[in-house]
C-alpha positions as a Markdown table, in Angstrom:
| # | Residue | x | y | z |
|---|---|---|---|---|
| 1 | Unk | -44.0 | -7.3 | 109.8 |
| 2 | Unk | -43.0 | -3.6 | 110.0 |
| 3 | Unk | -45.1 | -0.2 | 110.4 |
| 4 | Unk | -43.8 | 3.0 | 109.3 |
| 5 | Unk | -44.7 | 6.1 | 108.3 |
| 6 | Unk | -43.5 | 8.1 | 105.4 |
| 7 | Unk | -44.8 | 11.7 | 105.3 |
| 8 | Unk | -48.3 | 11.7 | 104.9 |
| 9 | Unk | -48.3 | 7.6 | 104.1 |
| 10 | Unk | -48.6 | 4.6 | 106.1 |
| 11 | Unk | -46.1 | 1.8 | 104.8 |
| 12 | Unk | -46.8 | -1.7 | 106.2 |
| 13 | Unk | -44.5 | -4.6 | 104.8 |
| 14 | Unk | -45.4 | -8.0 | 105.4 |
| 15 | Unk | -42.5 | -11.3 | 104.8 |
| 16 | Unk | -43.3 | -14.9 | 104.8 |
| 17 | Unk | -41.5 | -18.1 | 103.9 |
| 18 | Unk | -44.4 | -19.4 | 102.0 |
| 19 | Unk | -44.6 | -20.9 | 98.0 |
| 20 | Unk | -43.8 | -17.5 | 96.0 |
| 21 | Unk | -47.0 | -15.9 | 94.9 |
| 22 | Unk | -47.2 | -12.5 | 93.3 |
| 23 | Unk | -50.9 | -11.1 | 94.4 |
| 24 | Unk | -51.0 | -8.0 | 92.3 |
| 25 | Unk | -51.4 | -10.7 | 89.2 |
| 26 | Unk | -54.3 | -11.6 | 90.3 |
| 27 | Unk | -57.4 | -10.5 | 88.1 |
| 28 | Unk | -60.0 | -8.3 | 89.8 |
| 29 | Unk | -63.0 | -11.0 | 90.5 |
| 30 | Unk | -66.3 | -10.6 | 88.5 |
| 31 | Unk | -68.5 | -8.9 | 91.1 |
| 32 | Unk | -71.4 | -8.8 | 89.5 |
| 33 | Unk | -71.7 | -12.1 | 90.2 |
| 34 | Unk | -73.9 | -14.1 | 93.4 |
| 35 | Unk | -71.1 | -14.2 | 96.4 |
| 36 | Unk | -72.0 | -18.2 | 95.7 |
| 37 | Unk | -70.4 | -18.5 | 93.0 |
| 38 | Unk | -66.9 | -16.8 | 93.7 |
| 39 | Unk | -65.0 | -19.5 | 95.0 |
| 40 | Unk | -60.9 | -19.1 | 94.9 |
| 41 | Unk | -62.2 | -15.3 | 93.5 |
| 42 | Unk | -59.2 | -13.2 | 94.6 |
| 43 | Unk | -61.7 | -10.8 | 96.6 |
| 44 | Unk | -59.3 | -10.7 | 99.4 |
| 45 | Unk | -56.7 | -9.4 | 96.9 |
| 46 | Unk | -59.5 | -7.3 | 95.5 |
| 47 | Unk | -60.6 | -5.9 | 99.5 |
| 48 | Unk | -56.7 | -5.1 | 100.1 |
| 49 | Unk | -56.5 | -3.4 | 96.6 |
| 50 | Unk | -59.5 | -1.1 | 97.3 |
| 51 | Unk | -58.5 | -0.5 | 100.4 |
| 52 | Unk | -55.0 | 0.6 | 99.6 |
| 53 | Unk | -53.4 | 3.0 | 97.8 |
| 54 | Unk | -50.3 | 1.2 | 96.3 |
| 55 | Unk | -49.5 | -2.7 | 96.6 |
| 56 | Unk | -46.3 | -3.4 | 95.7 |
| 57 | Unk | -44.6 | -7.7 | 96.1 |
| 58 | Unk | -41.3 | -8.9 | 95.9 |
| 59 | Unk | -39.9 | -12.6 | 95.9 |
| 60 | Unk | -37.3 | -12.8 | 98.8 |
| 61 | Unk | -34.3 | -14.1 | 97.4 |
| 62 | Unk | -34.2 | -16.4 | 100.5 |
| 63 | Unk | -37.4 | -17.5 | 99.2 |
| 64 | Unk | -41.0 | -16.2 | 100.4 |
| 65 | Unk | -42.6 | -13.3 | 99.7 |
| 66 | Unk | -42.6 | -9.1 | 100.6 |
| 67 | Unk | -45.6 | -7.4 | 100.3 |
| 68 | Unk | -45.8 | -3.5 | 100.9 |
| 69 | Unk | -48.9 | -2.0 | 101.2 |
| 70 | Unk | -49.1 | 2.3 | 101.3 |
| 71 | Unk | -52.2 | 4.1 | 101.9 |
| 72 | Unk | -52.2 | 7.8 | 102.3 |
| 73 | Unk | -53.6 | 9.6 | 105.1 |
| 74 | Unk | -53.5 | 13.2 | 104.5 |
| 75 | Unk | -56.1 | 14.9 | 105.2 |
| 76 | Unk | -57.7 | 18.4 | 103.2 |
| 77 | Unk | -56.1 | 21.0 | 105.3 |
| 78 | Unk | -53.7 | 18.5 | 107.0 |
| 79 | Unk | -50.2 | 19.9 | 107.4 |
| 80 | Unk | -47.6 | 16.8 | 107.0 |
């Protein structure tokens, strides 16, 4: 895992040596439905997706996967 900050963004990138599996294909879950019923829903995906503002994955050559997540923190007024 790595931190960094670019500008007025917050980059964190995440590796693993897990199966490959590319998150952002992952449809958005129907949430009008009862919690009961989600299952395997994605709303994790969904939670990470609202919370950031970009999500970006990558298959590691070696194999695994790289997920980047970038949420902006400037601020009205805020000088970078």
């Amino acid at each position: 895992m790595s931190v960094g900050r670019s500008g007025a963004a917050i980059e964190v990138t995440l590796r693993d040596a897990a199966a490959q599996f590319d998150p952002t294909t992952v449809p958005t879950p129907e949430l009008g439905a009862p919690p009961t019923g989600w299952g395997r829903s994605g709303m994790g995906i969904h939670l990470l997706r609202s919370m950031m503002d970009e999500v970006h994955h990558r298959a590691r050559p070696e194999g695994g996967n790289e997920l980047r997540l970038i949420r902006d923190i400037h601020r009205p007024g805020e000088e970078d």
